[in-house]
PyMOL Python script that loads the backbone (N, CA, C, O; Angstrom):
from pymol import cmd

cmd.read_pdbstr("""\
ATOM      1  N   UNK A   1     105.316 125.310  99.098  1.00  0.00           N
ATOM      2  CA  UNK A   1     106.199 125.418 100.261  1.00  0.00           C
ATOM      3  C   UNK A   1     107.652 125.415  99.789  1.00  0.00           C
ATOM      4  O   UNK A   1     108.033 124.475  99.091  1.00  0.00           O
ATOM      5  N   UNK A   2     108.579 126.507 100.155  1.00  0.00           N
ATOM      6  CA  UNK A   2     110.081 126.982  99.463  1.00  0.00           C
ATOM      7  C   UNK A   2     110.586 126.692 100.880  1.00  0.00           C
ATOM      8  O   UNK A   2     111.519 127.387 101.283  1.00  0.00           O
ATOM      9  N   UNK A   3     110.235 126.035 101.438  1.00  0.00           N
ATOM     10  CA  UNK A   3     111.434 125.111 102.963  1.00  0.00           C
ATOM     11  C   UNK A   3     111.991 124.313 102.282  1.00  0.00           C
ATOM     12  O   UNK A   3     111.471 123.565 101.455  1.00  0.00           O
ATOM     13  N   UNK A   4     113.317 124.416 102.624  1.00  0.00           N
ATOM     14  CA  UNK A   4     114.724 123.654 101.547  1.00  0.00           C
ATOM     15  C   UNK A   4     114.718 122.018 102.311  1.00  0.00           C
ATOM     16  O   UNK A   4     114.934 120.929 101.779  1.00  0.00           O
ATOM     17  N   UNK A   5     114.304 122.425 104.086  1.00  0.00           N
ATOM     18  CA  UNK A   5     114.143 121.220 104.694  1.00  0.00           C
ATOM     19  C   UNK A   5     112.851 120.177 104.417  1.00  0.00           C
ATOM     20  O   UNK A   5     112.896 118.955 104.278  1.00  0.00           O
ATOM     21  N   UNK A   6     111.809 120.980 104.386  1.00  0.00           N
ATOM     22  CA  UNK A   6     110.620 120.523 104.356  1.00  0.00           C
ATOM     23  C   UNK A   6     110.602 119.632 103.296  1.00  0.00           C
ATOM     24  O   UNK A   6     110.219 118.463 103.347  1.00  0.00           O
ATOM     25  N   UNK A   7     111.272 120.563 101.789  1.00  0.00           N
ATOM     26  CA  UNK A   7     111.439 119.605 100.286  1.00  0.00           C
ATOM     27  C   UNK A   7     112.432 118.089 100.921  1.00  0.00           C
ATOM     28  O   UNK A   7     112.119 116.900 100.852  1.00  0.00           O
ATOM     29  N   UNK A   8     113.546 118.663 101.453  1.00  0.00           N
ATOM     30  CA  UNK A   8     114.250 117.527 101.976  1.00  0.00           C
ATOM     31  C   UNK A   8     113.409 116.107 101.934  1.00  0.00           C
ATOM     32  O   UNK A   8     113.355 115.149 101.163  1.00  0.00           O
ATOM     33  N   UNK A   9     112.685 116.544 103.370  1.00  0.00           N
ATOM     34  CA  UNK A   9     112.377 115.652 103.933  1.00  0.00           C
ATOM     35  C   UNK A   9     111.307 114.917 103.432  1.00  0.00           C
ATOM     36  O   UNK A   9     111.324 113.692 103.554  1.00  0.00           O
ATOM     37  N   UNK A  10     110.434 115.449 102.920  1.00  0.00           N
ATOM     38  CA  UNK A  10     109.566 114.683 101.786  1.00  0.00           C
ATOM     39  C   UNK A  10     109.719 114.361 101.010  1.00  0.00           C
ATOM     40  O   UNK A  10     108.809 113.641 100.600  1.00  0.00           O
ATOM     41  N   UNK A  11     111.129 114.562  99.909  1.00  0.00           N
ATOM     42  CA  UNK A  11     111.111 113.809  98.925  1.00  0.00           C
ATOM     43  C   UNK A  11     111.731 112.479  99.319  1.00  0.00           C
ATOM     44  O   UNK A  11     111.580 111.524  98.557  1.00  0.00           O
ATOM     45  N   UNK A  12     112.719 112.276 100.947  1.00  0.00           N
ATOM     46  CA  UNK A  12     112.955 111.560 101.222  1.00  0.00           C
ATOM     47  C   UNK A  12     111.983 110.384 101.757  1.00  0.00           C
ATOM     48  O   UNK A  12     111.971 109.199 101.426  1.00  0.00           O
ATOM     49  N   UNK A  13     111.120 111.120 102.744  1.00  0.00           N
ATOM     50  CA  UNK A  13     109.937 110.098 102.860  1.00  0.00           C
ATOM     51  C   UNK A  13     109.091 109.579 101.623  1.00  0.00           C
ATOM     52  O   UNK A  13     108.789 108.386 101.599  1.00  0.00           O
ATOM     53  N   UNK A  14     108.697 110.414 100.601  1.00  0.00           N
ATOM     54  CA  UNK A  14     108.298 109.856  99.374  1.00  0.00           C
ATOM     55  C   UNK A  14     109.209 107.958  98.960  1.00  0.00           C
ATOM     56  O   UNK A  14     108.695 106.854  98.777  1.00  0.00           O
ATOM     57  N   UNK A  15     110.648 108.409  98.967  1.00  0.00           N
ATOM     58  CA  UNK A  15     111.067 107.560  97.923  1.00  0.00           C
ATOM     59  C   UNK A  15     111.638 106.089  98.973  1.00  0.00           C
ATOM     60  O   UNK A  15     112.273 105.095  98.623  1.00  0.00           O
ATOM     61  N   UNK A  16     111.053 106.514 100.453  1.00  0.00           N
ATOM     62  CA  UNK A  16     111.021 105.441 101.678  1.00  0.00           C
ATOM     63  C   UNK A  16     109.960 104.877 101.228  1.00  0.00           C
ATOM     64  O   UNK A  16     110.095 103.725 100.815  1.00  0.00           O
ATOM     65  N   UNK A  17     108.302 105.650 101.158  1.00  0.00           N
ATOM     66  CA  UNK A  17     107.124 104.680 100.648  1.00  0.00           C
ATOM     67  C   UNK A  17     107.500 104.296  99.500  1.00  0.00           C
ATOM     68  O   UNK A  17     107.757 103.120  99.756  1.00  0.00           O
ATOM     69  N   UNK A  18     107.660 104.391  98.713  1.00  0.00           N
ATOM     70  CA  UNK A  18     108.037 103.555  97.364  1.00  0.00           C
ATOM     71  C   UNK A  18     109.437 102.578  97.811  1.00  0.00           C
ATOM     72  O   UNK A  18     109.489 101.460  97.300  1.00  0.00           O
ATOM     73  N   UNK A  19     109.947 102.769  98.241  1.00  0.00           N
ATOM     74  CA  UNK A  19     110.891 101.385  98.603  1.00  0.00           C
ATOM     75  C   UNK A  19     110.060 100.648  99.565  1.00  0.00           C
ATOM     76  O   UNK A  19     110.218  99.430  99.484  1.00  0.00           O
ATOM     77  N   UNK A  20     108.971 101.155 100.714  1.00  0.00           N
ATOM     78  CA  UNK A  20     108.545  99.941 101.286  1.00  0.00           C
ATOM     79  C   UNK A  20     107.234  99.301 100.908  1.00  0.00           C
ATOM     80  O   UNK A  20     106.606  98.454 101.543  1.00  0.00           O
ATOM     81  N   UNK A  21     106.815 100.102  99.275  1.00  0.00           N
ATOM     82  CA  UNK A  21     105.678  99.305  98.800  1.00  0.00           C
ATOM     83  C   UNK A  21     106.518  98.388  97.984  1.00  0.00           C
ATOM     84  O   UNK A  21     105.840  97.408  97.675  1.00  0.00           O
ATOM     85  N   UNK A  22     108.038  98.302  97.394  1.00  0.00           N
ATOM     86  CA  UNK A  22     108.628  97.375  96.448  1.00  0.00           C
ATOM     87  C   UNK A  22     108.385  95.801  97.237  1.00  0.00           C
ATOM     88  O   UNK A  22     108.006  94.677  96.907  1.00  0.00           O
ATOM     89  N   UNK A  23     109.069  96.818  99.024  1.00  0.00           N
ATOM     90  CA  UNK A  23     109.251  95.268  99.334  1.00  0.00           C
ATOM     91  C   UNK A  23     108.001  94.535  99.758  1.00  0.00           C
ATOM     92  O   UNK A  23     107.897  93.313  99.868  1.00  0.00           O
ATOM     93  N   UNK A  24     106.916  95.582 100.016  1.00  0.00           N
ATOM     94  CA  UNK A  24     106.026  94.701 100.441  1.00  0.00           C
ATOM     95  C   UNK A  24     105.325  93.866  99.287  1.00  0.00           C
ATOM     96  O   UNK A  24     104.469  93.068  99.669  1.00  0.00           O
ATOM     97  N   UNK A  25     105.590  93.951  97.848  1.00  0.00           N
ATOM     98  CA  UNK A  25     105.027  93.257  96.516  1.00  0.00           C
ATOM     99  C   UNK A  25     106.237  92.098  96.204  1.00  0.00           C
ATOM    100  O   UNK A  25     106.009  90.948  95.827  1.00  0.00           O
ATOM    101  N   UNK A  26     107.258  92.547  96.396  1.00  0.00           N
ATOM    102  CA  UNK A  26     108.505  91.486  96.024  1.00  0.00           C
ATOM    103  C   UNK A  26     107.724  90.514  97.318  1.00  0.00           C
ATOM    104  O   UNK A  26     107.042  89.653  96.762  1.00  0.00           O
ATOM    105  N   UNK A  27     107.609  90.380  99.136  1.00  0.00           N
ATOM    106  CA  UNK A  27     107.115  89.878  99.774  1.00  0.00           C
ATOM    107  C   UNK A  27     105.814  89.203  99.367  1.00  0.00           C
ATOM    108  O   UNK A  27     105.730  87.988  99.547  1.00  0.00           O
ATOM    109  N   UNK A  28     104.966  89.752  98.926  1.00  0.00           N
ATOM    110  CA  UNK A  28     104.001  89.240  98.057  1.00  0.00           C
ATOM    111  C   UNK A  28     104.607  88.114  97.380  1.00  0.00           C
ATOM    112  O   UNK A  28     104.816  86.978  97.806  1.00  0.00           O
ATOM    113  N   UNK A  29     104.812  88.545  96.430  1.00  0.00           N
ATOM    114  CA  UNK A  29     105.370  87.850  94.989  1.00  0.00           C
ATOM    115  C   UNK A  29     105.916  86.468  95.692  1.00  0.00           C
ATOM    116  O   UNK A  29     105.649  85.432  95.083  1.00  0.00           O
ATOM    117  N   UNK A  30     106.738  86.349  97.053  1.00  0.00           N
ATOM    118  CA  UNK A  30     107.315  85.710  97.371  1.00  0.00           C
ATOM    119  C   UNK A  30     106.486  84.202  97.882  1.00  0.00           C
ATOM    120  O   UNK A  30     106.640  83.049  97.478  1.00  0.00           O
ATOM    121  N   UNK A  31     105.371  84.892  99.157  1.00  0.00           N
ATOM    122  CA  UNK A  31     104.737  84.210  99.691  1.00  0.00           C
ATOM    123  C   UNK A  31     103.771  83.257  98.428  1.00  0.00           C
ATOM    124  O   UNK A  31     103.642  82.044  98.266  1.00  0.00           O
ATOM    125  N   UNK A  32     103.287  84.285  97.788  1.00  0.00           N
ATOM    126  CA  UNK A  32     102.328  83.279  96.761  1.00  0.00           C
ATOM    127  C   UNK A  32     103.236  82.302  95.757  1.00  0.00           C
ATOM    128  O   UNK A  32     102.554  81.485  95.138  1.00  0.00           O
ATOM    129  N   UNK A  33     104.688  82.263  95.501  1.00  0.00           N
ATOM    130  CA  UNK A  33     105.361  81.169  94.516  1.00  0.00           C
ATOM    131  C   UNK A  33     104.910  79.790  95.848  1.00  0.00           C
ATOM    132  O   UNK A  33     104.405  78.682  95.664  1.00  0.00           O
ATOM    133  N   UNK A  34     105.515  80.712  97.601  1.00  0.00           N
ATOM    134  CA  UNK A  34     105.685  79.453  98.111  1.00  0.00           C
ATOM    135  C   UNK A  34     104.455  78.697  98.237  1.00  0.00           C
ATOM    136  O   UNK A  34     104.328  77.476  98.327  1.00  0.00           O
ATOM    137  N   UNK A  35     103.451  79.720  98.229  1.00  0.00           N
ATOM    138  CA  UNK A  35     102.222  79.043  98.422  1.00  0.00           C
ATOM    139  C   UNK A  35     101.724  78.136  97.411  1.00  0.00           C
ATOM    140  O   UNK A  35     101.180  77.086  97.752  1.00  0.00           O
ATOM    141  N   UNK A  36     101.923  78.590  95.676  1.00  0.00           N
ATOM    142  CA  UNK A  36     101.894  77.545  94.663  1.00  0.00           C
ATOM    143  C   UNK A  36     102.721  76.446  94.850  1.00  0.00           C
ATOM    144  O   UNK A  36     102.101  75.402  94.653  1.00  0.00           O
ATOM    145  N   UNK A  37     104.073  76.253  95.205  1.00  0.00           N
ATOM    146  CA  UNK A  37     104.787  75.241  95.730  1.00  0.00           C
ATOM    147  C   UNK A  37     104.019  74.308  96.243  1.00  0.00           C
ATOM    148  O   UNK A  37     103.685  73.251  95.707  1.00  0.00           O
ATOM    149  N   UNK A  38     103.564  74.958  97.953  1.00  0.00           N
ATOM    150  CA  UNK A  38     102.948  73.745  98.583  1.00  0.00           C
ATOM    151  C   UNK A  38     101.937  72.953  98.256  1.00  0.00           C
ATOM    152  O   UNK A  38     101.869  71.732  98.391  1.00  0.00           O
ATOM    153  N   UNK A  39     100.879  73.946  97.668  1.00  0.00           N
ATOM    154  CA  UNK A  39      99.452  73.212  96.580  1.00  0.00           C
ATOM    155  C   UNK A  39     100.175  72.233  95.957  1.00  0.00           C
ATOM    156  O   UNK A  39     100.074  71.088  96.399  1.00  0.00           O
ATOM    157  N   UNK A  40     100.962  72.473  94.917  1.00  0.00           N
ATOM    158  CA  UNK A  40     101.531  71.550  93.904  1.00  0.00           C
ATOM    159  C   UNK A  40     102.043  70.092  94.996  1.00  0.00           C
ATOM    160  O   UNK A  40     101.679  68.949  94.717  1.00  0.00           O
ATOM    161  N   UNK A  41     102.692  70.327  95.906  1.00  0.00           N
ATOM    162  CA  UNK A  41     103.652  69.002  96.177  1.00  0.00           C
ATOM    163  C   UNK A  41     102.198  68.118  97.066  1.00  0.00           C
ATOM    164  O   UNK A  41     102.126  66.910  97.291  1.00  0.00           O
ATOM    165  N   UNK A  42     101.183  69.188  97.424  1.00  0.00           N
ATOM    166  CA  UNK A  42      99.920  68.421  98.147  1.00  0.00           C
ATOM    167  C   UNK A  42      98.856  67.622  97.562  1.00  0.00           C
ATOM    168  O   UNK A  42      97.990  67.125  98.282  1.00  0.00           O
TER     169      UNK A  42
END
""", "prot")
cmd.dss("prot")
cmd.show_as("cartoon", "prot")
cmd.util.cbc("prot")
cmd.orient("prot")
């Protein structure tokens, strides 16, 4: 597909899913320290 928009717009949505799988693993990453936290102080 040679749509100048079409490329647009998908490489833009592409590099949206990859920024909202970062945050959903940094979110990850996050919840499970707090979750080792609370085990530990319990």
């Amino acid at each position: 597909n040679d749509n100048p928009v079409y490329e647009q717009y998908r490489s833009r949505s592409i590099s949206n899913y990859a920024q909202a799988i970062k945050t959903l693993m940094e979110v990850d990453k996050n919840e499970r320290q707090v979750g080792n936290t609370y085990s530990c102080k319990k």
